[in-house]
C-alpha positions in Angstrom: 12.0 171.4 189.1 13.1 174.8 188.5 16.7 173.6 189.6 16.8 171.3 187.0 15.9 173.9 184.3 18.1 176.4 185.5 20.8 173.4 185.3 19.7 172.8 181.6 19.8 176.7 180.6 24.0 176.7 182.1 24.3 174.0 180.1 22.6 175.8 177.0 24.5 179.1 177.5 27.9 177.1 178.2 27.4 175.3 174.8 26.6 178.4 173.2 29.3 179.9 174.7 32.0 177.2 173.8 30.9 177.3 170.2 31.2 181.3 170.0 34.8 181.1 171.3 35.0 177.8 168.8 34.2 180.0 165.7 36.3 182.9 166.8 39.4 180.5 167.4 38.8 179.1 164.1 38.7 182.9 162.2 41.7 184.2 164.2 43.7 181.2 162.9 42.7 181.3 159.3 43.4 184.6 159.3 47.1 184.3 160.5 46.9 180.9 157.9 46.1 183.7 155.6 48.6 186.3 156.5 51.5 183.6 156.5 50.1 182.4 153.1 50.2 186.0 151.3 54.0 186.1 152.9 54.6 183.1 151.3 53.4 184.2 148.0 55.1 187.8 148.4 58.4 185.9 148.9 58.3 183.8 146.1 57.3 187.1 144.1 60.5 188.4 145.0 62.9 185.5 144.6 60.9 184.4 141.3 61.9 187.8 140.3 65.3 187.3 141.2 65.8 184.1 139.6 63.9 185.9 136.2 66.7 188.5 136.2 69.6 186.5 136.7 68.3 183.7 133.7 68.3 186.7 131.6 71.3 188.1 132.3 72.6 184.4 131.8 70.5 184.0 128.9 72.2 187.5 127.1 75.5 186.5 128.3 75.3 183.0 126.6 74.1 184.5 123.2 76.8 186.6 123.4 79.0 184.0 123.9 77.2 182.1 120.9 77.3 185.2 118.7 81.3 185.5 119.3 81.8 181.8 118.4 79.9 182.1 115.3 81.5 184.9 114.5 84.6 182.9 114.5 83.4 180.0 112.8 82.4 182.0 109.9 85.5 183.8 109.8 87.7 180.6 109.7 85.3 179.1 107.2 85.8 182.1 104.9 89.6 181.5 105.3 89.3 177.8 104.4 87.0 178.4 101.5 89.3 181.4 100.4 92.2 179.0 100.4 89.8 176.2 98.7 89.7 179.1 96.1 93.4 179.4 95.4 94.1 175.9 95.3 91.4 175.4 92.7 92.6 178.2 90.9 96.1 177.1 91.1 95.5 173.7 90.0 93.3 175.0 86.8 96.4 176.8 86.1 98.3 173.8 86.3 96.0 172.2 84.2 96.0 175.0 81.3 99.9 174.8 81.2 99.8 170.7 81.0 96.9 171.0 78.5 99.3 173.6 76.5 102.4 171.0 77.1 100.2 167.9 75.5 99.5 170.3 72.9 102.6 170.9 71.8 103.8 167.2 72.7 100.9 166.0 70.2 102.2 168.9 67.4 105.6 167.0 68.1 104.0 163.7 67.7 102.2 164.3 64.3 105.5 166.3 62.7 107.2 163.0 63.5 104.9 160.7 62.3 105.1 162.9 58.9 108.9 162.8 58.9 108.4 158.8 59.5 105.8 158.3 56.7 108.1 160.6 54.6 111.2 158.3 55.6 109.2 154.8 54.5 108.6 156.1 51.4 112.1 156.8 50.7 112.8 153.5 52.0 110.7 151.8 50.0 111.4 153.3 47.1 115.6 152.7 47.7 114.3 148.8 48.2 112.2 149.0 45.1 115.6 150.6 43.7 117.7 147.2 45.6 115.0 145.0 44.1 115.6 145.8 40.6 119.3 146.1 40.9 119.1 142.1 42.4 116.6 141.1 39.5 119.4 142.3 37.3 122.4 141.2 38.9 120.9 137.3 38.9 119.8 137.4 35.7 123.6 138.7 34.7 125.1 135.8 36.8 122.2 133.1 35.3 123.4 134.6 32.0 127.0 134.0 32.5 127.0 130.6 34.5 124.0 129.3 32.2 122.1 128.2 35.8 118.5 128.8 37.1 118.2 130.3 40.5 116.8 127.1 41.6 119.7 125.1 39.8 122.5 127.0 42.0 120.4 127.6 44.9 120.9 123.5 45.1 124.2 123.3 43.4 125.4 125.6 46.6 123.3 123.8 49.3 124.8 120.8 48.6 128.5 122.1 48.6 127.5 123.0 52.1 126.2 120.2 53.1 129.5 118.4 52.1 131.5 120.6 53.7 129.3 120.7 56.8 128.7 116.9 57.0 131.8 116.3 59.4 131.5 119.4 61.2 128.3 119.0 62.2 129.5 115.0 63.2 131.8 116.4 65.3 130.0 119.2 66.8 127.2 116.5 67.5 130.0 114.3 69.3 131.1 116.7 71.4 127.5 117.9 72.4 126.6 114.1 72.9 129.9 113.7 75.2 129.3 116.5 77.7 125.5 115.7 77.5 126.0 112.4 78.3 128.8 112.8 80.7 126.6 115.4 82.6 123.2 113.4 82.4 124.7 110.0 83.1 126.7 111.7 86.3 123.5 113.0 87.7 121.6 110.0 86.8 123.6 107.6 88.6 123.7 109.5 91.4 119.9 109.7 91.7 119.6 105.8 90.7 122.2 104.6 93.0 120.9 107.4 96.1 117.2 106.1 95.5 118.2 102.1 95.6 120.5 102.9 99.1 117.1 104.5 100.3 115.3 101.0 99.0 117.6 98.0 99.5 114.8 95.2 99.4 115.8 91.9 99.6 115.6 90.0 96.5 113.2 86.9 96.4 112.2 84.6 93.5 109.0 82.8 93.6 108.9 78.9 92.5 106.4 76.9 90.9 106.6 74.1 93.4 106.0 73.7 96.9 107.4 70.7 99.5 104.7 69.5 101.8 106.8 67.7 104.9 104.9 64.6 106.0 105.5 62.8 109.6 106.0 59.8 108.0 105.7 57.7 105.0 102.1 56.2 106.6 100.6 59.6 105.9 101.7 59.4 102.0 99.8 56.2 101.5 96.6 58.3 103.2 96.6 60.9 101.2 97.0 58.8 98.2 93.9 56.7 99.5 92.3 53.6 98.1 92.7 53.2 94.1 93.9 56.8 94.3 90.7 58.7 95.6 92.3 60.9 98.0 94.8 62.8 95.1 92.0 62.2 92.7 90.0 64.3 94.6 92.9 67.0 95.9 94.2 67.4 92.3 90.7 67.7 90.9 89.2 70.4 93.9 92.6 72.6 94.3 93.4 72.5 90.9 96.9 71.8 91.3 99.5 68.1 90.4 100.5 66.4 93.3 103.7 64.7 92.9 104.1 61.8 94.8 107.5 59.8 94.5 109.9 57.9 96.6 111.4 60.8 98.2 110.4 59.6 101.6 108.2 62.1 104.2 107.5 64.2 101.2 105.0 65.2 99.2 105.2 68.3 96.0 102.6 70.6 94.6 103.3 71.9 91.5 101.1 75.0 89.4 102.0 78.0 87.9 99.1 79.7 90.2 100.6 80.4 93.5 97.1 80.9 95.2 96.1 77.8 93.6 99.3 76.3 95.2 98.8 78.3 98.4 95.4 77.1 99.0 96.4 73.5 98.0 99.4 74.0 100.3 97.1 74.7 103.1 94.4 72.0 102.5 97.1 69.6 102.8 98.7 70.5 105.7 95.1 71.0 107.6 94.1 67.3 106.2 97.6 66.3 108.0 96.7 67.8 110.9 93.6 66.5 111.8 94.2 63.4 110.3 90.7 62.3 108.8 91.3 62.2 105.0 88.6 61.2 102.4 86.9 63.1 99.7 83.8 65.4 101.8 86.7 66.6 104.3 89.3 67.6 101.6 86.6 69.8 100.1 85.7 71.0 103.3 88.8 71.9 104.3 89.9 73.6 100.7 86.3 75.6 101.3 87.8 76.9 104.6 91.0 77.6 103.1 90.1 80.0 100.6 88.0 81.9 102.8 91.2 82.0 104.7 93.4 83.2 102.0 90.9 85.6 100.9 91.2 87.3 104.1 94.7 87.4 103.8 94.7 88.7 101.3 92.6 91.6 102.3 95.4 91.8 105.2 98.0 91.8 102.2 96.5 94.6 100.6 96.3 97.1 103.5 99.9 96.2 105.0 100.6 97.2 101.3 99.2 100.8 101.4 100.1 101.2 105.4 103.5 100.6 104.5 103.7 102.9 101.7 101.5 105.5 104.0 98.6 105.6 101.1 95.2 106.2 102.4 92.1 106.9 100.8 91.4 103.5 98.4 88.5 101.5 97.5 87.9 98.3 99.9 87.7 96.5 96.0 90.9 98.0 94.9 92.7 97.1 98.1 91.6 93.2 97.7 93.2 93.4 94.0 96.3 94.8 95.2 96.7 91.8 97.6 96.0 89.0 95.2 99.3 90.5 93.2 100.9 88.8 96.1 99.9 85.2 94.3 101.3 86.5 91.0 104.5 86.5 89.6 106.1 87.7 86.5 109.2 86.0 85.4 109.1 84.5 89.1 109.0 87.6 90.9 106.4 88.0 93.3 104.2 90.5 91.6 103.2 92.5 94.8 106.8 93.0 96.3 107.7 94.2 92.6 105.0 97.0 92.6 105.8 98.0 96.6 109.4 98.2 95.3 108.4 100.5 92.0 106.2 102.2 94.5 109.1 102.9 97.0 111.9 104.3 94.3 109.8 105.9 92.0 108.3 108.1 95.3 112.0 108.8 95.9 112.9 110.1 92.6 109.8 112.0 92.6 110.8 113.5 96.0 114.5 114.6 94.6 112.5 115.7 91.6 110.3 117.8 93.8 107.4 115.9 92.2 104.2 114.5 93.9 105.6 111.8 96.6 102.3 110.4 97.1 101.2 110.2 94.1 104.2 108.9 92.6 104.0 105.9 95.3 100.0 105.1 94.1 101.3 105.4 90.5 103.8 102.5 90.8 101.6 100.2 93.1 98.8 100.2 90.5 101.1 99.8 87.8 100.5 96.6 87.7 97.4 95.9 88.7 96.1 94.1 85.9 98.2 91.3 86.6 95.9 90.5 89.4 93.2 89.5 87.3 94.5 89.1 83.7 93.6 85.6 84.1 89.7 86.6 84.9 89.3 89.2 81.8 90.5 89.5 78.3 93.3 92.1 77.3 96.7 93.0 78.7 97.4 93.6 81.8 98.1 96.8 80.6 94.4 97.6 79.7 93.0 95.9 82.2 95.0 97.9 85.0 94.0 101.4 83.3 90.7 100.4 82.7 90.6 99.0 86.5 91.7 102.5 87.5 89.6 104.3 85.4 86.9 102.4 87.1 87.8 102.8 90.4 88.5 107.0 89.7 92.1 107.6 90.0 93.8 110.4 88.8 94.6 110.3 85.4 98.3 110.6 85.9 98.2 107.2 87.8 96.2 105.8 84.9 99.2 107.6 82.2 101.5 105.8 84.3 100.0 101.9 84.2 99.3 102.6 80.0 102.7 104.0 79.8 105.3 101.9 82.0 105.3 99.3 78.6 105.6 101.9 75.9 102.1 101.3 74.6 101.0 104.9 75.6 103.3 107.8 75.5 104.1 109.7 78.9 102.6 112.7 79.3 103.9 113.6 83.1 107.2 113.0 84.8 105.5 110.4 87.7 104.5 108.1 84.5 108.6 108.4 83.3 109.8 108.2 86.8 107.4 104.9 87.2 108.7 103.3 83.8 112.6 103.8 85.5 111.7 102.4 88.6 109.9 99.3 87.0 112.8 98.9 84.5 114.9 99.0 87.7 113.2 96.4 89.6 113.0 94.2 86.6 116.6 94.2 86.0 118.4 93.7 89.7 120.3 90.3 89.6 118.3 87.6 90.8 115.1 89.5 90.6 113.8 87.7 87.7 114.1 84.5 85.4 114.2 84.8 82.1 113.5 81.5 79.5 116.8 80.3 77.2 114.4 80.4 74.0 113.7 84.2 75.0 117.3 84.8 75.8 118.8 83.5 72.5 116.2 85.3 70.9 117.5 88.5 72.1 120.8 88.3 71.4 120.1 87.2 67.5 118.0 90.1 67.7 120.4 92.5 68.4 123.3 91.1 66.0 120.7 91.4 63.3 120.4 95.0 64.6 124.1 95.7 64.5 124.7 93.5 60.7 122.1 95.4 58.9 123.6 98.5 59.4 125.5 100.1 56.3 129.9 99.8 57.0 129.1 97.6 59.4 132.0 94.6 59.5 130.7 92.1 62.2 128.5 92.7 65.4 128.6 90.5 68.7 126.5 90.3 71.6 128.2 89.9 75.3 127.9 90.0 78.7 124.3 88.3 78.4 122.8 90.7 76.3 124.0 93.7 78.0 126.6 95.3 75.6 126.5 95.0 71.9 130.2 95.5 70.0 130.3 96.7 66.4 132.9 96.3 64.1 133.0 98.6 61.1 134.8 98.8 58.1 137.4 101.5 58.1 137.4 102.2 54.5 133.6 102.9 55.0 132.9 104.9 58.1 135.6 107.1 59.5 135.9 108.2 63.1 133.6 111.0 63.4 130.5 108.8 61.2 131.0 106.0 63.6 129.3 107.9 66.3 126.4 108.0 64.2 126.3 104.3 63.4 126.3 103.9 67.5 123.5 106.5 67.6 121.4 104.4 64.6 122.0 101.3 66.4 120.9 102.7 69.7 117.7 104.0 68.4 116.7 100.9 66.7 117.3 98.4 69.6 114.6 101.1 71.4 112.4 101.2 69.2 112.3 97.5 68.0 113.3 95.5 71.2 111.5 95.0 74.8 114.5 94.3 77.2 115.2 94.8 81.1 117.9 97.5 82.1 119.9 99.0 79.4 122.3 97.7 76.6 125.9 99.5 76.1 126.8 100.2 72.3 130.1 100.2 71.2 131.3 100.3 67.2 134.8 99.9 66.9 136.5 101.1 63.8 140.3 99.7 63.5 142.8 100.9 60.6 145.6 97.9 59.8 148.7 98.7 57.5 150.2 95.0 56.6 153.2 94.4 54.2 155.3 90.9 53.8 159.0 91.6 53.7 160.1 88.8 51.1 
């Protein structure tokens, strides 16, 4: 028992023990935590003091620094503003001695302008002075030659005139010669440069076609019983079917090629298949002209491919193919405006005009031909109001009024078209031309050439082409004869409608004649 307690008072004391030596190991190291701390702190003291004295010895060297380079600044700004100062003093000098200069230019000025208001009144008084002087002088010379201003103004112009008269023939001559020579030089060359570039062949449409049979069995079946058959073809196609004893062969004749075209193929389809009665043939001429319709949608746009115009109406393209079933005079109406289209886009391009444009003027010029049968009016009007309708440009719509004379040319593509379609008109072979018309041409122009005054006898050659005058001698002389050409010339173009051009020549011939007896 008491061992035990004497075991739990060592333990007690121990414990007590341990925690005294405990507490004094925790004092002794917080006070060297302590110390070390306060070292710390007096260290940082000193360096924070360090660090204080150089910022402000930085801090004054800096504003020194500062202070030197603003010193400098405002001494250079001082310069440039002193300089500022003598330039702006300098240039007001300037200004005083220019405003002293105008000054005196203006006193200048005004002294002239008296010396020049001074100087028209003199003037005007020594033209007053003329004025009267004149005023008596005429009315000295009306006194002595008993004529009125008026009467010898005339008396004199008409001395001149007579005088004049054959000078001015002559000077007209010679000015008509080189004119001529010159214009009709470059002209040809153009002309005959643009037609190499274009060399078409020449091809004239007939009013007949030949329909080949495989044998005289297959006339008697197109005829059919009492007639039927041709009954039927004539009276569906439109066209006359001449049937004779030329054997294996069968002729369509109309004035419409697309009625004769369509006939042309109907026929040929009914030979083919062979069955030939009334329903077929109209069948067949059905199919046929929605055949030729689309061709000639296809004529139409090989039309503007080959002259390389783009940009047209679908509507307008179809028109332009169906000129390929018209003809004028027998020439196929379409090939005639792709020729006009093709030279008058070469003049225009030696012109330095609008190529394009000059090639759409002269397809379209005859446009109306297309459907002159389907509307009232020329062809003329109905091309221009066709364009018109379809928005061309209004020099292609000058150009179709224009190519006739009806409308005067206001642009050098509308003359250039009227050229190129007189051109195409005129090549040999290109058209055919009626006797009646022909006959009536030629007594047109000898009426021309008769009702001249000093004109003899006139004559008419080379079909129309050349018209020979002969004058009286003891009525025209040399120099006046020019102006009887000139009258006759201007007459045939302004009363005629021909293709090409017609040469006049007046021949004035002087014989002596005595009989020896």
């Amino acid at each position: 028992m008491e061992g035990t307690t004497f075991s739990i008072l060592m333990f007690v004391l121990g414990l007590v023990f341990g925690i005294i030596i405990l507490l004094l190991a925790n004092y002794f190291k917080n006070k060297k935590d302590e110390n070390k701390a306060l070292s710390i702190i007096e260290s940082a003291k000193k360096e924070a003091d360090i660090i204080k004295k150089e910022a402000v010895s930085e801090a004054k060297e800096e504003a020194f620094n500062l202070k030197q380079d603003m010193e400098a600044e405002l001494k250079e700004k001082k310069n440039e503003l002193k300089e500022s100062e003598n330039r702006i003093i300098q240039r007001e000098n300037n200004i005083d001695r220019r405003d002293i200069a105008l000054q005196n230019r203006e006193n200048l000025l005004d002294e002239r302008e008296n010396n020049l208001v001074n100087a028209q009144k003199q003037v005007q008084e020594e033209k007053e002075k003329m004025e009267e002087l004149k005023n008596e002088q005429l009315k000295e010379l009306q006194r002595i030659s008993k004529l009125s201003r008026e009467e010898a103004h005339d008396l004199v112009m008409k001395r001149v005139e007579e005088d004049m008269e054959v000078e001015i023939a002559t000077y007209i001559k010679e000015k008509e010669n080189e004119a001529n020579l010159e214009v009709n030089n470059r002209a040809k060359d153009m002309l005959v440069m643009c037609m190499q570039k274009y060399a078409a062949d020449v091809t004239n449409e007939q009013t007949v076609s030949v329909i080949t049979l495989p044998n005289d069995e297959m006339k008697g079946r197109i005829i059919g019983r009492e007639g039927r058959n041709v009954r039927t073809i004539e009276a569906v196609t439109g066209v006359d079917l001449i049937i004779d004893d030329t054997p294996e062969a069968i002729v369509i004749s109309s004035f419409d090629p697309m009625r004769r075209e369509i006939a042309r193929l109907t026929l040929e389809g009914l030979i083919k298949d062979g069955r030939i009665h009334p329903a077929r043939i109209e069948e067949l001429y059905d199919k046929m002209c929605a055949e030729v319709n689309q061709r000639i949608k296809e004529f139409g746009k090989e039309a503007i491919y080959e002259l390389g115009i783009s940009k047209m109406e679908s509507e307008l393209i179809d028109i332009i193919g169906k000129l390929n079933f018209r003809t004028s005079y027998g020439q196929n109406a379409l090939k005639h405006s792709m020729e006009v289209a093709f030279i008058s886009g070469i003049m225009a391009g030696e012109l330095g005009e609008n190529v394009n444009l000059a090639k759409r003027a002269g397809l379209l010029h005859d446009i109306g031909k297309a459907v002159d049968f389907e509307m009232e009016g020329s062809h003329v009007e109905i091309g221009a109001e066709l364009a018109r309708r379809f928005k061309e440009d209004d020099v292609v719509i000058n150009a179709i009024e224009s190519h006739h004379g009806d409308v005067e040319a206001s642009c050098v593509i509308s003359v250039l078209v009227g050229i190129a379609d007189a051109i195409s008109a005129s090549r040999p072979g290109a058209r055919n031309d009626s006797s009646e018309n022909y006959f009536k041409r030629l007594e047109k122009l000898e009426e021309i050439g008769n009702s001249i005054k000093g004109v003899d006898k006139t004559y008419a050659m080379q079909a129309g082409r050349e018209l020979r005058v002969i004058v009286k001698p003891e009525e025209v002389d040399d120099v006046t004869s020019f102006k009887v050409a000139k009258d006759i010339k201007d007459r045939i173009e302004k009363e005629m409608q021909y293709p090409g051009t017609i040469k006049v020549t007046v021949i004035r011939e002087t014989r002596a004649t005595e009989e020896a007896k």
